[in-house]
C-alpha positions in Angstrom: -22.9 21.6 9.8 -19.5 23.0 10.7 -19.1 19.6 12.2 -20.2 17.6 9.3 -17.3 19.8 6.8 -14.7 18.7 9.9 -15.6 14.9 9.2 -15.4 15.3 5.7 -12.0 16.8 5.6 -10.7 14.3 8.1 -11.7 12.2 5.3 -8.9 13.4 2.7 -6.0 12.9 5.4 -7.1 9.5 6.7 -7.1 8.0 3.2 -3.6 8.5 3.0 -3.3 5.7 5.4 -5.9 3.5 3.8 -4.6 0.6 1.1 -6.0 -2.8 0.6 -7.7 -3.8 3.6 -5.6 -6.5 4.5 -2.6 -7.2 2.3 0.6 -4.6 3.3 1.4 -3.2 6.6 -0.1 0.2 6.9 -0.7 1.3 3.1 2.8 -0.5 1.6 2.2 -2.6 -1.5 6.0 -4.8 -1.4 5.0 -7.5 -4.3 7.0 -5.6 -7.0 7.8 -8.9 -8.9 6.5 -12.8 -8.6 10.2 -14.1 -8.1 10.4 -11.2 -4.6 6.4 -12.4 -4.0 7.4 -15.6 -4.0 10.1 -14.9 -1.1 7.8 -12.4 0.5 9.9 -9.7 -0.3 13.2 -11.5 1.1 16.7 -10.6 -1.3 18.3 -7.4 -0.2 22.0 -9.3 -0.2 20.6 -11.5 -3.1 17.8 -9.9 -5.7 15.7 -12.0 -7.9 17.7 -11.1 -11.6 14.4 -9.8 -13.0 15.8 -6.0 -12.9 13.2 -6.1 -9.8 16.4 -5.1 -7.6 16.1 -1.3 -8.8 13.9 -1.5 -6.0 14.6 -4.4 -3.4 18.3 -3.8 -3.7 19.9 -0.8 -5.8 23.4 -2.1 -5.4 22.7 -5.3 -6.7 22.2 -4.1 -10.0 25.9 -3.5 -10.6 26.2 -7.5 -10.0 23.3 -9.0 -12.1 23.3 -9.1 -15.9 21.0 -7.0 -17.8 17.4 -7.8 -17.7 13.8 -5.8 -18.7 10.4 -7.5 -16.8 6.9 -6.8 -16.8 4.4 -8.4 -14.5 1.1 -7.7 -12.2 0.0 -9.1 -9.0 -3.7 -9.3 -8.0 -4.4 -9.0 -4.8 -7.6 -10.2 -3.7 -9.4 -9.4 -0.3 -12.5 -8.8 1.7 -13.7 -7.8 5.0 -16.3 -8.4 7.5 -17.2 -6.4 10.7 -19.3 -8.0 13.4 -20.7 -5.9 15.9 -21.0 -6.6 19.6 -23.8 -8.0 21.1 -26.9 -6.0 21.6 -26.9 -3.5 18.7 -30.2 -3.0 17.5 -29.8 -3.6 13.7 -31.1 -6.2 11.2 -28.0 -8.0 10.9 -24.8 -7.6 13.0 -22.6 -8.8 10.8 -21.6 -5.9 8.0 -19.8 -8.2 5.0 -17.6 -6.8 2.1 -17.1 -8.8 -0.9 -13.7 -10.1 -2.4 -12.3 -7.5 -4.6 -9.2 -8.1 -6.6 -6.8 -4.7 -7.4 -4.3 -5.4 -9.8 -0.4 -3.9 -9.1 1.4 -3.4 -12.3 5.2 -3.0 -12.0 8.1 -2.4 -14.9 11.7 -2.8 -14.4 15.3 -2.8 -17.1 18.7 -3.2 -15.9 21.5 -2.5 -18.5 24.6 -3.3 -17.8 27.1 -0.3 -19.0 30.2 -1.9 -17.9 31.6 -4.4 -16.0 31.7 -2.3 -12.7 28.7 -0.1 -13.7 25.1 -0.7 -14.5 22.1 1.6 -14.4 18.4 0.7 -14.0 15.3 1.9 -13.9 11.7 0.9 -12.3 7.7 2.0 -12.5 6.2 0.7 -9.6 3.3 1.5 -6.8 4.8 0.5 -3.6 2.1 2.3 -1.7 -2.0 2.3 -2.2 -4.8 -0.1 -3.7 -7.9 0.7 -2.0 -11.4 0.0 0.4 -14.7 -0.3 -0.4 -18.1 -0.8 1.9 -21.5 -1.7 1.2 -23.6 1.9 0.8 -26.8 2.4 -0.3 -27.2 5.3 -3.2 -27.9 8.8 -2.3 -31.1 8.7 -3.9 -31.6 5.1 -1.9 -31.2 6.7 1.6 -34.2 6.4 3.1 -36.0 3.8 0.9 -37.3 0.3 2.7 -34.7 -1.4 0.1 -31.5 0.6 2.4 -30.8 -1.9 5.9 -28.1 -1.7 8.0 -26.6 -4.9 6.1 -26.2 -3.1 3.1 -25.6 0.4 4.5 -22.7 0.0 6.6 -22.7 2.8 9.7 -18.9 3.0 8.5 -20.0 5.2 6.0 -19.4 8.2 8.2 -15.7 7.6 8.4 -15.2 6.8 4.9 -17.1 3.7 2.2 -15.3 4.1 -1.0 -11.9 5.3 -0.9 -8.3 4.6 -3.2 -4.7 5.7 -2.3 -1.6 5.2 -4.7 1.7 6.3 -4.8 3.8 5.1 -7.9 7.1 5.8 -7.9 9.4 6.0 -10.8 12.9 5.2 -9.8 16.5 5.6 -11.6 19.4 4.0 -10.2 22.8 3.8 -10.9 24.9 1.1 -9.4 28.7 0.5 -9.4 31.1 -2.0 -8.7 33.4 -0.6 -6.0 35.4 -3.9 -5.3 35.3 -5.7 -8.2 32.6 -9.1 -7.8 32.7 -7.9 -3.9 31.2 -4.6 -2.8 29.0 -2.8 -4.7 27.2 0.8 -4.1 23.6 2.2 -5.7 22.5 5.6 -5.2 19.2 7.1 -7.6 16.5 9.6 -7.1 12.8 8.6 -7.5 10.0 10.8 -8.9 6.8 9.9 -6.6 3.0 10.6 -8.1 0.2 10.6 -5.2 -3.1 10.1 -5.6 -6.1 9.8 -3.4 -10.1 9.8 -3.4 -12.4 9.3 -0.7 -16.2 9.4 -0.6 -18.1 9.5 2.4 -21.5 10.3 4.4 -22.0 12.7 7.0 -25.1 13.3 9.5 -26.2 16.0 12.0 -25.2 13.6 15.4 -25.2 16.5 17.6 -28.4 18.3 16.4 -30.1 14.1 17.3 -30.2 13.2 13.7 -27.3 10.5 14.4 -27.1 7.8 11.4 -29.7 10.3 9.1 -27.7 10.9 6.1 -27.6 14.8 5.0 -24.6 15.2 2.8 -22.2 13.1 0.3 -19.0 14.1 -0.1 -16.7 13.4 -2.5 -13.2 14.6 -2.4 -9.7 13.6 -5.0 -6.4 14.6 -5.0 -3.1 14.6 -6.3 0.2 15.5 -6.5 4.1 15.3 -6.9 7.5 14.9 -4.9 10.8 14.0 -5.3 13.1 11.6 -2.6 16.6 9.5 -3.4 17.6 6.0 -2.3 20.9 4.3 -1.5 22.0 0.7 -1.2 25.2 -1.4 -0.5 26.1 -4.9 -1.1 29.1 -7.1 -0.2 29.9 -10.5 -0.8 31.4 -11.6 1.9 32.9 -15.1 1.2 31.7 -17.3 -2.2 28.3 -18.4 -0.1 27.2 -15.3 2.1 26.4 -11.9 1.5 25.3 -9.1 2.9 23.0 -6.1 1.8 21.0 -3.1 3.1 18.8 -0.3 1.2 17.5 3.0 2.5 14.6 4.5 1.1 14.0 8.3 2.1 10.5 9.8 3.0 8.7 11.5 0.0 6.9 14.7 1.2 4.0 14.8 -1.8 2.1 18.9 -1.9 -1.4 17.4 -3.0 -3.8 19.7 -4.6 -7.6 18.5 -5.5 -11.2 19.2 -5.6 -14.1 18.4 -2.5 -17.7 18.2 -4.1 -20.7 17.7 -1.7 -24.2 16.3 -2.9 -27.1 17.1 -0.7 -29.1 13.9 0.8 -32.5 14.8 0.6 -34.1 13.7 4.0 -37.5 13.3 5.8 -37.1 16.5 7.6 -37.9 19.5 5.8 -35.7 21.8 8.1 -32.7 19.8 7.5 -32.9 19.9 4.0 -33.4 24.0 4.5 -30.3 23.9 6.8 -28.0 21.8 4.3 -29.1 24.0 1.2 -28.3 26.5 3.2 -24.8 25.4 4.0 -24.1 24.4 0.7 -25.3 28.2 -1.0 -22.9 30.2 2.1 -20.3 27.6 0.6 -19.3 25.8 3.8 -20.3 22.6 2.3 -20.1 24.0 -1.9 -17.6 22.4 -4.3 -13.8 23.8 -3.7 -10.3 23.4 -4.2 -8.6 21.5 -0.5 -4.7 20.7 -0.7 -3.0 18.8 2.0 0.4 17.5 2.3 1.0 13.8 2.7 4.7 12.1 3.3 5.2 8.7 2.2 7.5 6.8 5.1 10.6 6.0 5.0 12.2 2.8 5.1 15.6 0.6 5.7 16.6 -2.9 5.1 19.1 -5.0 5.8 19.3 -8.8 5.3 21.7 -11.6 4.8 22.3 -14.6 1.8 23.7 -17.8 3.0 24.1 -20.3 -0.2 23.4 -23.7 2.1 24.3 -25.6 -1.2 25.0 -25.1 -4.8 21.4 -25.2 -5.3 20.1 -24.0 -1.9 19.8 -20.1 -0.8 18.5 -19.1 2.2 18.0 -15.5 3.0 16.9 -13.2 5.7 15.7 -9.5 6.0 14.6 -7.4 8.4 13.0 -3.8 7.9 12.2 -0.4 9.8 9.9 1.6 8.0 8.5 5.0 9.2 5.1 5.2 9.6 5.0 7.8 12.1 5.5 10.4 9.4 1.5 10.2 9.3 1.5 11.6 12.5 -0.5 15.0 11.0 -2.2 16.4 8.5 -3.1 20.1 7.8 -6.3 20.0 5.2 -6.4 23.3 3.6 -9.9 24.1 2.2 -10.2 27.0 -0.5 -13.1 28.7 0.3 -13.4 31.1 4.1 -16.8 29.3 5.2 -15.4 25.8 5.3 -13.2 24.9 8.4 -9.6 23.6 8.2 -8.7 20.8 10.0 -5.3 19.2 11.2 -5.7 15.3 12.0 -3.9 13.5 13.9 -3.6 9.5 13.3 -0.7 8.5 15.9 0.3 5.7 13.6 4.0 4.5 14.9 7.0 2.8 13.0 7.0 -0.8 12.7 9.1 -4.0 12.3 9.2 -6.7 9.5 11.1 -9.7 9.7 10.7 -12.0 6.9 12.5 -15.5 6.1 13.0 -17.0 2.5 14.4 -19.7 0.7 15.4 -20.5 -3.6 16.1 -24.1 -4.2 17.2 -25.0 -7.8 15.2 -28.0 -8.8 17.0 -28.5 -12.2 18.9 -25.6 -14.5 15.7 -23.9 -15.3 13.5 -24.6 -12.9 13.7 -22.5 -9.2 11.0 -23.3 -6.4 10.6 -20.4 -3.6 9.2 -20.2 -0.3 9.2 -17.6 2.5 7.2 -16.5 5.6 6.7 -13.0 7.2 5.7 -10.9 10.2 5.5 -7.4 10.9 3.4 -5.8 13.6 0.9 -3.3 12.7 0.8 0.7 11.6 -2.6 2.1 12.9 -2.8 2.6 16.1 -6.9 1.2 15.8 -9.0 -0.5 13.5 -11.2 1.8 11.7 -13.4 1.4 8.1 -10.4 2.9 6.3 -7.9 0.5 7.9 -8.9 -2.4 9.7 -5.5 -3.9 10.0 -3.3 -5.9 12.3 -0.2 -7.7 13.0 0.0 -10.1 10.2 1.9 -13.3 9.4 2.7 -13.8 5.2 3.2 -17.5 3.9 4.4 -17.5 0.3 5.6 -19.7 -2.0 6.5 -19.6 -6.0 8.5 -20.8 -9.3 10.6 -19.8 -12.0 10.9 -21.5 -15.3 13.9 -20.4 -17.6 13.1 -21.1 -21.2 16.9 -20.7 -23.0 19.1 -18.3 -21.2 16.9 -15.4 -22.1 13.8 -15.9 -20.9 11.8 -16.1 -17.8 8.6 -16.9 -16.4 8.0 -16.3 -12.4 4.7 -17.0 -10.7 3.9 -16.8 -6.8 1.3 -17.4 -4.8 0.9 -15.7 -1.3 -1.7 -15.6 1.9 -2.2 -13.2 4.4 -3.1 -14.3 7.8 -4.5 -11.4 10.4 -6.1 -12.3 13.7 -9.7 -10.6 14.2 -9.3 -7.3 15.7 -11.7 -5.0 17.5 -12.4 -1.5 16.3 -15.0 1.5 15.8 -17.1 2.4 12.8 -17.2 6.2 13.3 -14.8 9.0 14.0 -13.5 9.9 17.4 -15.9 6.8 18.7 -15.0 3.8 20.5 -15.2 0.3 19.7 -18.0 -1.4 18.6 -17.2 -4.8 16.9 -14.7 -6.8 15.9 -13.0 -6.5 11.8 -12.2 -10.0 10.6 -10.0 -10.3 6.9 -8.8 -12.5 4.3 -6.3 -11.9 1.9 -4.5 -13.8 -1.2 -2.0 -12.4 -3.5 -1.4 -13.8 -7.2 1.9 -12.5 -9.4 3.2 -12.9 -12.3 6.5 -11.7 -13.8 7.8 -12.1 -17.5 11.5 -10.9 -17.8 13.9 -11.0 -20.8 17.7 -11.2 -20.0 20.4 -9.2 -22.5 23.5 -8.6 -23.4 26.8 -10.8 -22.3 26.3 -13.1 -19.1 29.2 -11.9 -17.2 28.0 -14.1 -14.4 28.7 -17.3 -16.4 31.6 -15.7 -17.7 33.3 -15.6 -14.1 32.9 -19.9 -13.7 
């Protein structure tokens, strides 16, 4: 059974790498606002003027007139996993429905002079969360529970969630007047994560006989700055780049196990067993997760008066989730430091504004980045993906605004294994569609029309 605790705390450190099945490279969440969806994240050296630039670029605050926005975007996903040819089970093909995870995201920038603005943002640029078919503990071993609805999976992880939200204060400043700008803030990071999974006595021959369901949570706090720079180069290009450091997050939390009663009398003995020494009883388990770091730099060429295109290309370091220690409170339960091997990754993404008429702006952009796990496994069955995206804006007076954005989310099928430490076995297949929405307000004196 020491085996069984091992799997379970693998559990708590491989959910840190487990978002949305297929929607963000590794577990990043980048559609902070429909106007950036819309561009697929593209703006660095030209943010959309929602305040959404606390984020996608800090120094362009000191350059944009003061704005407060609210929005969501619903992502909306599934998954299917077809195994190989030959397994003996009632239906090879394991399918998970279409779930939808709403993002919520806040942003004000307020515009203290003319060289000086500060801003602040409430977003989750991290997380969302995975779900497989798994029959009831008390449904374990009824005729009802088939392999279709009972995915093997379950012994890696079937019901698991991941967030970080970030709440971020930035100060931006004018260095050169209407030319170069600097922003500089410190964000306060919240982490979160649950995972729920099965495990079975493999090694004693009970493989796939479900003994124990574990349950573990966590959360936690850290603290990380950004920086950002911006220069306008001539009247139509720009330039930009961001920097946003790794947050290490100290996660504290609580594993419960629930005993699967089997068949087999003497497992049930052995698992009671377990469970009174404490090895498998509820208990405190603390691990330490670092959210990656990343850096951005990208390019605004204004093709015409009503014409932007823009360019950006990101690093982000994933291999900060190289480890994990997992810490368990009581001396009968076995610690465990996991190693996932994921490795830093490229984005390169393409957009373009175009301004219909004065109040109406159409957006389109396309991405690629290569993938973050180094497999496909039930808590991340991703790949290298390719974003198409494509949105409005509608600007009722001077004041308000309405941004909505569409986005899909196209990943080639990719083989991969349903259990820990195992090879693979099948092959993961995904879909993925992102809907936003953004309603922003615009304050104070429009310096921008105030410098035609």
């Amino acid at each position: 059974m020491k085996r069984s605790l091992a799997m379970a705390s693998a559990a708590v450190a491989a959910c840190v790498a487990a978002g949305t099945p297929l929607h963000a490279q590794g577990s990043a969440v980048d559609q902070q606002s429909a106007c950036m969806t819309g561009r697929v994240g593209t703006g660095v050296a030209s943010p959309c003027d929602d305040g959404s630039a606390v984020y996608f670029s800090p120094a362009g605050l000191a350059m944009q007139r003061s704005a407060f926005s609210v929005g969501v975007s619903l992502v909306n996903s599934s998954n299917r996993f077809n195994y190989d040819v030959g397994r003996t089970l009632d239906d090879p093909t394991i399918r998970r429905e279409p779930e939808t995870i709403p993002v919520p995201q806040a942003f004000v920038n307020v515009r203290a002079s003319d060289r000086v603005a500060v801003g602040l943002g409430v977003f989750a640029p991290y997380g969302l969360g995975l779900k497989w078919k798994v029959c009831d503990v008390d449904q374990a071993f009824s005729p009802e529970c088939t392999a279709e609805n009972n995915f093997e999976g379950r012994f890696t992880g079937y019901d698991n969630a991941f967030r970080g939200i970030y709440i971020q204060p930035t100060v931006a400043f004018q260095v050169v007047p209407n030319r170069f700008s600097v922003g500089v803030g410190a964000d306060y990071v919240r982490g979160s994560i649950e995972v729920n999974q099965r495990a079975d006595v493999a090694a004693s021959g009970l493989r796939g006989v479900d003994v124990v369901d574990a349950n573990l949570k966590g959360e936690g706090t850290g603290l990380t700055f950004h920086v950002g720079a911006l220069a306008q180069l001539t009247q139509r290009l720009s330039l930009g780049v961001r920097y946003l450091h790794s947050a290490e997050v100290d996660m504290e939390g609580d594993a419960t196990f629930k005993q699967v009663t089997t068949p087999f009398p003497f497992v049930n003995a052995l698992v009671a067993g377990q469970i009174m020494s404490g090895a498998l009883g509820d208990q405190g388990i603390s691990t330490t997760v670092e959210f990656p770091w990343h850096m951005v730099a990208g390019f605004s060429f204004a093709a015409t008066d009503r014409l932007n295109v823009m360019g950006d290309y990101q690093r982000t370091g994933w291999e900060s989730f190289d480890a994990f220690n997992i810490d368990f409170e009581n001396a009968a339960a076995t610690d465990r430091v996991l190693n996932l091997g994921y490795q830093n990754t490229n984005t390169f993404r393409l957009a373009a504004d175009f301004m219909a008429t004065d109040a109406l702006a159409l957006r389109a952009g396309f991405r690629y980045n290569n993938e973050a796990s180094p497999r496909a496994t039930p808590f991340l069955p991703e790949y290298e993906r390719n974003y198409f995206s494509a949105g409005l804006g509608y600007a009722v007076g001077r004041r308000l605004g309405l941004d909505l954005a569409y986005q899909y989310v196209h990943q080639p099928d990719r083989r991969g294994s349903v259990r820990p430490n195992e090879g693979e076995v099948g092959v993961y297949s995904a879909q993925a569609q992102v809907f936003g929405v953004t309603v922003s307000y615009r304050f104070g004196r429009d310096r921008a029309a105030d410098m035609k």
